[in-house]
C-alpha positions in Angstrom: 33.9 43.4 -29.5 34.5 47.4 -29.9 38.2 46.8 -29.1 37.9 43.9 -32.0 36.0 46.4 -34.5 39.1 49.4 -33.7 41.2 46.6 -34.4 40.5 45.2 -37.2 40.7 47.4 -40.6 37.3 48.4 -42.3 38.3 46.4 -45.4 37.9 43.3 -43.6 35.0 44.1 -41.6 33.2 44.7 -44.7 34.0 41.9 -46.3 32.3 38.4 -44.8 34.2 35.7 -46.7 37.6 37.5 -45.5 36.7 37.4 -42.3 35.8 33.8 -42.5 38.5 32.8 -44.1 40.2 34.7 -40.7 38.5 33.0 -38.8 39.0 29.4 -40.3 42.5 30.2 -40.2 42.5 31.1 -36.3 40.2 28.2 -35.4 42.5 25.7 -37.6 45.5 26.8 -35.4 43.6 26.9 -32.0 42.3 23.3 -32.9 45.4 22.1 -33.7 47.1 23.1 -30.8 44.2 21.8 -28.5 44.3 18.9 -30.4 48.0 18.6 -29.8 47.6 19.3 -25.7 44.6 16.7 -25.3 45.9 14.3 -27.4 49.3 14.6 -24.8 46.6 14.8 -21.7 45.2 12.0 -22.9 48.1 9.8 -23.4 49.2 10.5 -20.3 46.1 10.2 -18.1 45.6 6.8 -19.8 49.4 5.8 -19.0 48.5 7.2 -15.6 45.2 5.4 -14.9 46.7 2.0 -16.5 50.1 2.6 -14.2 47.0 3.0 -11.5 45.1 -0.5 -12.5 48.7 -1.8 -11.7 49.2 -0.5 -8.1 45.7 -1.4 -7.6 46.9 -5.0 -8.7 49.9 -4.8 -6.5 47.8 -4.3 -3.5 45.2 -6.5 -4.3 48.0 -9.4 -4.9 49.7 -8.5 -1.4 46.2 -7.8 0.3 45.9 -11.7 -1.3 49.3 -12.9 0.2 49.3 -11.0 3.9 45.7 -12.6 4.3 46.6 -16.2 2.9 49.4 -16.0 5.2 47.5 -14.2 8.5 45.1 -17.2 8.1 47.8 -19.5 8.4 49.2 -17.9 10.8 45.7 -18.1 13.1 45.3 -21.7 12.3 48.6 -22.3 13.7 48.3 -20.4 16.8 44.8 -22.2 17.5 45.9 -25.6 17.5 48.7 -25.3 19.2 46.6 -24.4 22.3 45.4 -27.2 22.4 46.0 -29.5 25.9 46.6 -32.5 23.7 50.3 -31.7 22.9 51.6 -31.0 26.3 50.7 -34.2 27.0 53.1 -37.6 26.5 54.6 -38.7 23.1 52.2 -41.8 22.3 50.2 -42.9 19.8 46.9 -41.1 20.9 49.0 -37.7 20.2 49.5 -39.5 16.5 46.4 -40.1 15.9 44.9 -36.6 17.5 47.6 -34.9 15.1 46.3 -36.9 11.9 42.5 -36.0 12.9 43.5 -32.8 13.5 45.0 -32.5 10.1 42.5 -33.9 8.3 39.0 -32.4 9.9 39.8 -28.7 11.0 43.1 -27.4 8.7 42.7 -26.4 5.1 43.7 -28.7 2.5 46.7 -26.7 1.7 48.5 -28.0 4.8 50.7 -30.6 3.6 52.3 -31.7 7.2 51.7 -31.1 10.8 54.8 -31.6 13.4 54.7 -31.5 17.2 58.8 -30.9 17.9 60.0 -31.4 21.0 63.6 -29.2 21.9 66.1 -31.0 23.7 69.2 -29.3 24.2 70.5 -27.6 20.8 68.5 -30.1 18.7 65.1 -30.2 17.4 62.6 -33.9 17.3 59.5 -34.9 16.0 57.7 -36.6 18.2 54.2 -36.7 16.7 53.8 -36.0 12.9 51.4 -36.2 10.0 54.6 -36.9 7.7 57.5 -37.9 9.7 58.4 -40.9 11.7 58.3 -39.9 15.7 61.5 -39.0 17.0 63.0 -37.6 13.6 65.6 -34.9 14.3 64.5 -32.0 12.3 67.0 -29.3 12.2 69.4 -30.5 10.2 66.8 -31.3 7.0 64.3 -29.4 5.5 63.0 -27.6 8.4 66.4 -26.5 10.0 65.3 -22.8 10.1 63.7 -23.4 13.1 66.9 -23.9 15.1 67.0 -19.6 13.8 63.6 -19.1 15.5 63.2 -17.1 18.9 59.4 -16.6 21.0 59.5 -12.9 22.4 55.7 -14.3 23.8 54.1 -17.7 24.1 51.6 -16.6 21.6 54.2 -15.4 18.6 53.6 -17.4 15.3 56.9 -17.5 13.1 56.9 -17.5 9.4 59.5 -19.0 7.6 60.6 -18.2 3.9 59.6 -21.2 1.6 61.4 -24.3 1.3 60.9 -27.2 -0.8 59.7 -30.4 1.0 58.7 -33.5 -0.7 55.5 -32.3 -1.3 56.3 -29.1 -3.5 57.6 -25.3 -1.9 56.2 -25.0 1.3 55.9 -22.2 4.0 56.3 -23.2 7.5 54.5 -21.6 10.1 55.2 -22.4 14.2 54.4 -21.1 17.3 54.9 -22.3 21.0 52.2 -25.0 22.4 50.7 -24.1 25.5 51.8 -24.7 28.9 55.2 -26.1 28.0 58.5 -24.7 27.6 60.7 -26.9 24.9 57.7 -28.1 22.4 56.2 -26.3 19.4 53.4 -26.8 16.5 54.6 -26.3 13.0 52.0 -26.2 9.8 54.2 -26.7 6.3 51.4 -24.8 4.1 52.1 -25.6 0.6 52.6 -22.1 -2.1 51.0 -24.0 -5.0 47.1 -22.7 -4.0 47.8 -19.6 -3.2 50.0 -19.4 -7.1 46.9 -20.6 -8.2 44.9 -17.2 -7.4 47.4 -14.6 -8.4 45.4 -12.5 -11.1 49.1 -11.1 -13.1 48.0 -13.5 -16.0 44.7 -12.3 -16.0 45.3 -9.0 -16.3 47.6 -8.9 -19.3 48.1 -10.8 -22.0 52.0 -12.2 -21.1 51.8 -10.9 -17.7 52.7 -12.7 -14.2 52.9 -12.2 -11.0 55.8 -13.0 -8.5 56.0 -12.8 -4.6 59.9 -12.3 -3.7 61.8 -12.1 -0.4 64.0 -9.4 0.2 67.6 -11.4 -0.7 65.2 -12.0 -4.0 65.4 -15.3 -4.3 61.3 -15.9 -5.7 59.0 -17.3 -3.0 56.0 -17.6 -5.0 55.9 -17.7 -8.7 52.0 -17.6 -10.9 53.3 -18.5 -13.9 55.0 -22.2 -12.8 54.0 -24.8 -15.0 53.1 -26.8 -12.3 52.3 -25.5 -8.9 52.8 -28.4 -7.0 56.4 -28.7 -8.5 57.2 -24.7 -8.9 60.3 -25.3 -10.3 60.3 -21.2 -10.3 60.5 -21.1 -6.8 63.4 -20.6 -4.9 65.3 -19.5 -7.8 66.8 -16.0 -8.1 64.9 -12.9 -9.4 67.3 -11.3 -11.9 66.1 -8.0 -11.0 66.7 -6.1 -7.1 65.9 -2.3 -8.2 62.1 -2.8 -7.7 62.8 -5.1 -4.8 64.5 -2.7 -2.9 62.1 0.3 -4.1 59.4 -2.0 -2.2 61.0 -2.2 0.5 62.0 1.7 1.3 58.0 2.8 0.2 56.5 5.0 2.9 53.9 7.6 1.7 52.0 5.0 -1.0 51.3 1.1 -0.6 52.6 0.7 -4.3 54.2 2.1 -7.2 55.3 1.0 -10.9 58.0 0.9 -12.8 56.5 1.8 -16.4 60.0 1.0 -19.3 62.5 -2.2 -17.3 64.7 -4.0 -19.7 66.0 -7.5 -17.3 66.2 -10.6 -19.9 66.6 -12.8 -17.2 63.0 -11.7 -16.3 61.4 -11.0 -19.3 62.7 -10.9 -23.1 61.2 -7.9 -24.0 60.6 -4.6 -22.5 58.0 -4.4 -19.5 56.5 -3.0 -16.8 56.7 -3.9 -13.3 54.4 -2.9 -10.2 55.4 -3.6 -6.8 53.8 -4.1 -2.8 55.8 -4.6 0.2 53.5 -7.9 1.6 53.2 -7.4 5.4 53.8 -11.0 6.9 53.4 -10.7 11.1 56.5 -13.0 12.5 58.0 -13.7 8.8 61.7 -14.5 8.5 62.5 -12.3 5.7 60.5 -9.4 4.0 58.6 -10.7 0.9 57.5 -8.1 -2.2 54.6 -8.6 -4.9 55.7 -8.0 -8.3 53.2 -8.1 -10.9 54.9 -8.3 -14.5 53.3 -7.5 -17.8 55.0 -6.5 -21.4 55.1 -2.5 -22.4 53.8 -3.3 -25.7 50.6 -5.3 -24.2 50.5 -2.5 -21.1 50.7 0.6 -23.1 50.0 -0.1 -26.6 47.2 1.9 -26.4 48.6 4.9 -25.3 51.1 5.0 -28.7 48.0 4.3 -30.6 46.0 7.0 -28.8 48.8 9.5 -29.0 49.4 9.1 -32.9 45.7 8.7 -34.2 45.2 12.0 -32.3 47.8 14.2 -34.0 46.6 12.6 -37.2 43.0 13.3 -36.4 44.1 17.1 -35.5 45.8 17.6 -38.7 42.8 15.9 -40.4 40.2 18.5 -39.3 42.5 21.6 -39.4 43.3 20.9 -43.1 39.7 19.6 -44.3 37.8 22.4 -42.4 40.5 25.5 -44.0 39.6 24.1 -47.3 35.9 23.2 -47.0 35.7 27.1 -45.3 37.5 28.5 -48.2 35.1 27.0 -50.6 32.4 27.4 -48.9 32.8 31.1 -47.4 31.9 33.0 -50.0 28.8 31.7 -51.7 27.9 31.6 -48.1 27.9 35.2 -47.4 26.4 36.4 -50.6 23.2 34.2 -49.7 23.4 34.8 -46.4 23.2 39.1 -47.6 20.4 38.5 -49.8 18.6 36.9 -47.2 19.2 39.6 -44.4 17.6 42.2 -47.3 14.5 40.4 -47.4 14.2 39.7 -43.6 14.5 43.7 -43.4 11.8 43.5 -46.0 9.1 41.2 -43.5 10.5 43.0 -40.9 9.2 46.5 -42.2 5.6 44.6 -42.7 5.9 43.5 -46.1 4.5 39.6 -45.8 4.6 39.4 -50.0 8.0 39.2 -50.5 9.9 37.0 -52.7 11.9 34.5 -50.9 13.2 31.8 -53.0 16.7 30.3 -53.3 17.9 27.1 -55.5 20.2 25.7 -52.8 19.6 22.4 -51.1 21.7 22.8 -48.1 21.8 24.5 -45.1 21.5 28.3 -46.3 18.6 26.6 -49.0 16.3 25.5 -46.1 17.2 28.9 -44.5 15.7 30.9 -47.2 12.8 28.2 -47.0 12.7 28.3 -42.8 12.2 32.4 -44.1 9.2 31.4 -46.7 7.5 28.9 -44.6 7.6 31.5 -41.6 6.4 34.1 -43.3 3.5 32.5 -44.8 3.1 30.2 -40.6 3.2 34.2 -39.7 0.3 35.2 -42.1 -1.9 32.1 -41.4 -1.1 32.7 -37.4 -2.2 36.5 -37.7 -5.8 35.2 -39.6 -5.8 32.1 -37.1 -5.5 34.1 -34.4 -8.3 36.3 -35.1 -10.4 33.6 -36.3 -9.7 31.6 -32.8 -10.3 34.7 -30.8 -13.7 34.6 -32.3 -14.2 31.1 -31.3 -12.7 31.9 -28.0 -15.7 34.3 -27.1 -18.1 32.3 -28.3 -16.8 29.0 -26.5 -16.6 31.1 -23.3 -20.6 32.4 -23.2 -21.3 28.8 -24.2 -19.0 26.8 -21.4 -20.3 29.7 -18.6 -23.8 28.4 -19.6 -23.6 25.2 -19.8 -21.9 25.6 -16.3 -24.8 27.3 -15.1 -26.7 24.4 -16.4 -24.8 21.8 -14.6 -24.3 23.5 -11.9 -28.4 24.0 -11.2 -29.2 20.5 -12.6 -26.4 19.4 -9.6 -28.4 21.0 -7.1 -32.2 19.8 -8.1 -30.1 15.7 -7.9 -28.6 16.4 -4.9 -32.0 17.5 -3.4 -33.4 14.6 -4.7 -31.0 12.1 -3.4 -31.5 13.8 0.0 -35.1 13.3 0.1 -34.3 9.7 -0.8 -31.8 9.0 1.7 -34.3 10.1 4.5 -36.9 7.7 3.2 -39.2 9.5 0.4 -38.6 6.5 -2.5 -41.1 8.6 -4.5 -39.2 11.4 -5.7 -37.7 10.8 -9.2 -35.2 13.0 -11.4 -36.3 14.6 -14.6 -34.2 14.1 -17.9 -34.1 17.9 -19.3 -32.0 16.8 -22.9 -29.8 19.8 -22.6 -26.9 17.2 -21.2 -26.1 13.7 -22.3 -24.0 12.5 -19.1 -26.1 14.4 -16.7 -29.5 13.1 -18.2 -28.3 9.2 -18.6 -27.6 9.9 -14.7 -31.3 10.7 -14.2 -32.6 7.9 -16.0 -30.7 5.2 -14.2 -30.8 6.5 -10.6 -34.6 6.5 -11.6 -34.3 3.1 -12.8 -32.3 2.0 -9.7 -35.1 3.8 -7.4 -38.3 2.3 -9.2 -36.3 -1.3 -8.3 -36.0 -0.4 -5.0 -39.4 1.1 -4.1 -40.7 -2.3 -5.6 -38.5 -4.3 -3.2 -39.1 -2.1 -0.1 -43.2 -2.9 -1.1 -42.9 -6.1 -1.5 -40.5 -6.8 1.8 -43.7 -4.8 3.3 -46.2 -7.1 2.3 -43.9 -10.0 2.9 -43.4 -9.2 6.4 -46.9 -8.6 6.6 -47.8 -11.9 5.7 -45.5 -13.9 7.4 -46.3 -11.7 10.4 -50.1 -13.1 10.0 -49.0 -16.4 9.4 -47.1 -17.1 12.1 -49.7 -16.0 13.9 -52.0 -18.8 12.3 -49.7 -21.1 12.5 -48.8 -20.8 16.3 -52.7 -20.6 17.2 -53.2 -23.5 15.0 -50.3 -25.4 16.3 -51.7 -24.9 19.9 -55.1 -25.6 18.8 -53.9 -29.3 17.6 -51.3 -29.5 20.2 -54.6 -29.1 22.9 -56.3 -31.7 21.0 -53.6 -34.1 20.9 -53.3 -33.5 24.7 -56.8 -34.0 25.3 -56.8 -37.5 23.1 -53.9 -38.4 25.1 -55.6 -38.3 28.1 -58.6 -39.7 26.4 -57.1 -42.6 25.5 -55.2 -43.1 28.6 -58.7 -42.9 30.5 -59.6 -45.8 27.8 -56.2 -47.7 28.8 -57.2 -48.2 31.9 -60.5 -49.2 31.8 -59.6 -51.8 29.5 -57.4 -53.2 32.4 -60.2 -52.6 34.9 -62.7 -54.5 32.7 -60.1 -57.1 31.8 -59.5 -58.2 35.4 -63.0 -57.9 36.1 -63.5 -60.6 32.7 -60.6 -63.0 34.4 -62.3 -62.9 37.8 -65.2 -63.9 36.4 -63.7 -66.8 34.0 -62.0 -68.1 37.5 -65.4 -68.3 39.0 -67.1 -70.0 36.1 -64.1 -72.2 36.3 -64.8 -72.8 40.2 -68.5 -73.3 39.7 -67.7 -75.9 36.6 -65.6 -77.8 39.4 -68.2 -78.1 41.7 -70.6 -78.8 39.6 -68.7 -81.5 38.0 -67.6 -82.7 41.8 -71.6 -82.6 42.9 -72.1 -85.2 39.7 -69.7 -87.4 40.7 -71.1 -87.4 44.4 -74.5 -88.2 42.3 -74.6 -90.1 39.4 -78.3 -89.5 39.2 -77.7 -86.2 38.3 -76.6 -85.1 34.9 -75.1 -81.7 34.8 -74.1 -82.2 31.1 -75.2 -79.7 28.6 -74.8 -76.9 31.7 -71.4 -77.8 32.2 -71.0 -77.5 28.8 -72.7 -73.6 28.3 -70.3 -72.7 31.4 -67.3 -73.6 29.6 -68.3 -72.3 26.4 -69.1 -68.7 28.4 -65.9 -69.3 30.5 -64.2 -69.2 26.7 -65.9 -66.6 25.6 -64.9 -64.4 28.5 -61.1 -65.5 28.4 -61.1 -64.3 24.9 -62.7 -61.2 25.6 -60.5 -60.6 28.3 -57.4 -61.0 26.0 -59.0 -58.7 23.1 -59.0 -56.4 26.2 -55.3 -57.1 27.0 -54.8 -55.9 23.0 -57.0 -52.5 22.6 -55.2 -51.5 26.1 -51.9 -52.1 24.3 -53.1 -50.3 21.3 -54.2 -47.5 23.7 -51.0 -47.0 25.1 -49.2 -46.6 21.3 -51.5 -44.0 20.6 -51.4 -42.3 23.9 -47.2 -42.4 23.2 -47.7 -41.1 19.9 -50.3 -38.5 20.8 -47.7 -37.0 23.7 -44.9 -37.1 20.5 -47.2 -35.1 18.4 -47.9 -32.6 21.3 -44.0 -31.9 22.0 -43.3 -31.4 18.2 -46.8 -29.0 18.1 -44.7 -27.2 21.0 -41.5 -27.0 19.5 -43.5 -25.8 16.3 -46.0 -23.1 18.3 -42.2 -21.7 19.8 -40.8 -21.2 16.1 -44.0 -19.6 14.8 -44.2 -17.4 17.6 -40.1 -16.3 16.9 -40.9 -15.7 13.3 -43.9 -14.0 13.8 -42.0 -11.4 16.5 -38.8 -11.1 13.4 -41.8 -10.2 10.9 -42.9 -7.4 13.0 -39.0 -5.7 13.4 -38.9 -5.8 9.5 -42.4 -4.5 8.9 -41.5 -1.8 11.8 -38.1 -0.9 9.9 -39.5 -0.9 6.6 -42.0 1.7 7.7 -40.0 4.5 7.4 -40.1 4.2 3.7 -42.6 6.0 1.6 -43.1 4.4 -1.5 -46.6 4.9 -4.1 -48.1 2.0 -3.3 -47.6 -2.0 -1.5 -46.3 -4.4 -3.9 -47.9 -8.4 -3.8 -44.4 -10.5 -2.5 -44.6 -13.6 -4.9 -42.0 -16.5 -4.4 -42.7 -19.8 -5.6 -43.3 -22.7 -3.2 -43.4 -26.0 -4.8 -44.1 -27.3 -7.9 -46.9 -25.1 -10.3 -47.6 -22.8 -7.6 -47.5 -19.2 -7.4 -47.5 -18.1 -4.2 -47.6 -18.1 -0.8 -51.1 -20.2 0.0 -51.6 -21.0 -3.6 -54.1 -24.1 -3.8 -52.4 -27.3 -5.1 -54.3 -29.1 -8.3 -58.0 -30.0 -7.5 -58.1 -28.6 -4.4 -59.2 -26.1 -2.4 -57.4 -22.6 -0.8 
């Protein structure tokens, strides 16, 4: 800047709208002149990067071809190792070829030949399309009397033909273990035409796969790819054939401005891809076509709404500065005078201005700073007041919590070890720290009335199952001792009923006799004695029978009595268990000191209200 202020006269240093007006002047021709160079830069980086798309295309299209053709190639190659054609002419070789065809080729193989060599002519004898024995090389496929194997497992490509099916490539290769018979695939061109992307990529653009006599091979924009009446006809055009051919340090190029009306009836642009085609008869080229008014339209337009757009701004911002400079520097003066003014300390000056734009909300950026300055030197003392009193009051209540922390922590301690009788004391100095107090209090007074009542809980069912099992053994001795009672009763029911039936058969014997002895003597009359026997001899049969019942009887209840004294057991065990639980939770609840035993209430069954609660009208 020194070397600029020994430059440039005093007069113009002195004066801002001059040196504006310079500098508009200087900017306007630097502007221009950038404008001019990027608006070039940028028409030709866009010619460079759409020239780029199309090389890109040209690869991608003969990336599309080698690989459609590669595949064709494999397929080829596979079947024809297969044993199946070494083997006799015959109708199982027909029908192998046709299954063949049909299950594992892709649909865009329109015929399949096995040809048999004999001498300097070629036959079919097994075909998908031809009758067997048909003499090929003087038809369709006489390019194969050209072909020559340098290995048994070369492929050969031919260029396309037409067959009766539409243009066709034929692809052959040796079949295994033989000497004079080869597998040929006719691939029809139509589905590969079908994926070409030329038309895609402009609007009037095509794309065309040529051979290196350029007659067209393949052609995207046929009407009808089966027919491709395109095909096989001549390209009007060998410069970017033969430019195709010779490239060696890039995979592509483009040819931006060609005028050929037998390709195209306007001016276009061409790019161009040798295809690489292992075993092909010819050499083949991609050339993807497209018109130089769809291609790089927008590089004209970009080019000429650029230098428009430069001379646009130079012109608008020399006069807009002009106009502008001067009022802009006087205001701009004024309000450096009174910025010297704040600057010396003077907060009360005037600064006003009536303009609305930029330089107006300068002057009023000045004002409102200088009065956010004032307010920020009486806000400042006022919050470093606050500050000193908001510090002594945060290091107290610090202190506080701090000290508050310690007494809860001591607390919880001595709860944790047991003591359920400590309790925290609200102080009201802090909110959070005192509605802590209160609930762990809360929460402490709930557990010291559970750990009571779990105390007298297990203290009671600790006593009762002691009652229980003694009075379970108490009935189950008594329900022994009836057992055996009645058992003892059992039998000397039997005893006596025998005795009873020995004595009835006796009665019964001495009835006989008697009754014999009258009929010996008829003087004698036995009568009303025989009589009193019988009816005693009755009377002892039935008590002999209501013997038989009460020894049946006996035996129930004995049964029942032993039933009783197994469930009394099983009963006694199960008091005895609960009884030896109770007294590991009374001994585990003794390490907790609480004020006093809480009653353990649970209901157990309907109106009671407790354990051992006496039922309605009865007794404890």
């Amino acid at each position: 800047m020194s070397i600029v202020r020994t430059v440039v006269p005093n007069f113009i240093r002195k004066r801002f709208a001059l040196k504006f007006l310079i500098v508009l002047l200087l900017m306007g021709v630097a502007i221009g002149a950038v404008g001019a160079v990027a608006t070039d830069q940028i028409s030709e980086q866009t010619q460079d990067r759409i020239e780029g798309e199309y090389r890109g295309l040209a690869v991608q299209e003969s990336n599309l071809i080698s690989q459609w053709a590669e595949s064709n190639r494999l397929s080829t190659r596979l079947t024809s190792t297969s044993s199946e054609w070494a083997g006799e002419a015959n109708s199982e070789m027909q029908q192998a070829l046709r299954e063949r065809a049909n299950e594992d080729l892709s649909s865009d193989v329109r015929a399949v030949h096995v040809i048999e060599q004999r001498g300097d002519a070629y036959y079919a004898i097994a075909s998908t399309r031809l009758p067997s024995g048909t003499q090929i090389d003087g038809g369709e496929q006489d390019w194969i009397a050209d072909v020559s194997f340098g290995d048994p497992s070369d492929v050969r490509v031919s260029n396309v033909y037409r067959t009766s099916g539409g243009p066709s490539v034929g692809f052959v290769s040796p079949v295994s273990n033989t000497e004079n018979r080869y597998l040929m695939l006719e691939v029809a061109t139509g589905g590969i035409a079908s994926e070409l992307q030329g038309a895609e990529r402009a609007e009037g653009g095509f794309t065309m796969v040529v051979n290196a006599s350029g007659v067209i091979q393949i052609d995207e924009k046929a009407t009808n790819p089966e027919l491709d009446s395109e095909a096989l006809q001549a390209y009007g055009d060998q410069t970017p054939i033969d430019r195709a051919l010779s490239l060696s340090d890039q995979p592509s190029a483009v040819i931006s401005e060609r005028s050929n009306s037998q390709v195209m009836d306007e001016e276009y642009a061409v790019g161009f891809a040798p295809v690489l085609v292992s075993g092909a008869q010819d050499s083949w080229t991609v050339l993807v076509h497209a018109p130089t008014s769809v291609l790089f339209g927008f590089v004209q337009t970009v080019s000429q709404f650029g230098m428009l757009a430069t001379g646009g701004a130079v012109l608008v911002m020399l006069v807009i500065g002009a106009v502008l400079g001067y009022n802009t520097s006087s205001s701009i003066e004024r309000l450096t005078a009174k910025a010297e003014e704040m600057e010396e300390g003077n907060l009360d000056v005037d600064i006003e201005s009536g303009r609305i734009d930029s330089i107006g909300r300068l002057y009023d950026g000045f004002g409102e700073m200088r009065d956010a300055l004032r307010e920020q030197i009486d806000e400042a003392e006022r919050a470093r007041k606050e500050a000193e009193v908001s510090r002594a009051e945060a290091m107290e209540m610090n202190t506080y919590l701090q000290d508050t922390a310690e007494q809860y922590s001591e607390i919880m301690q001595a709860c944790a070890r047991g003591d359920l009788t400590r309790r925290m004391e609200p102080e009201g100095e802090n909110e959070a720290m005192d509605q802590i107090a209160e609930e762990f209090n809360e929460m402490l007074t709930e557990l010291e009335m559970t750990t009571g009542q779990l105390k007298t809980f297990a203290v009671e069912v600790e006593e009762s199952g002691r009652s229980v099992q003694q009075s379970a053994e108490t009935v189950r001795d008594a329900s022994e001792q009836v057992a055996d009672s009645i058992q003892k009763i059992s039998d000397d029911s039997y005893n006596q009923k025998e005795r009873l039936q020995r004595i009835s058969e006796e009665m019964d014997g001495v009835a006989d006799q008697l009754e014999a002895f009258a009929d010996r003597h008829p003087d004698v009359d036995f009568g009303d004695a025989l009589d009193s026997i019988e009816e005693v001899a009755s009377m002892i049969d039935e008590a002999a029978e209501l013997g038989e019942e009460t020894m049946a009887e006996s035996e129930n209840v004995a049964g029942a009595a032993e039933e009783q004294a197994a469930e009394l057991n099983e009963v006694s065990s199960q008091a005895e268990e609960l009884t030896r639980y109770a007294e590991y939770l009374g001994d585990g609840l003794s390490n907790f000191e609480t004020e006093e035993e809480h009653e353990f209430v649970f209901q157990t069954g309907a109106g009671s209200t407790g354990p051992g609660a006496p039922g309605p009208g009865g007794d404890e």
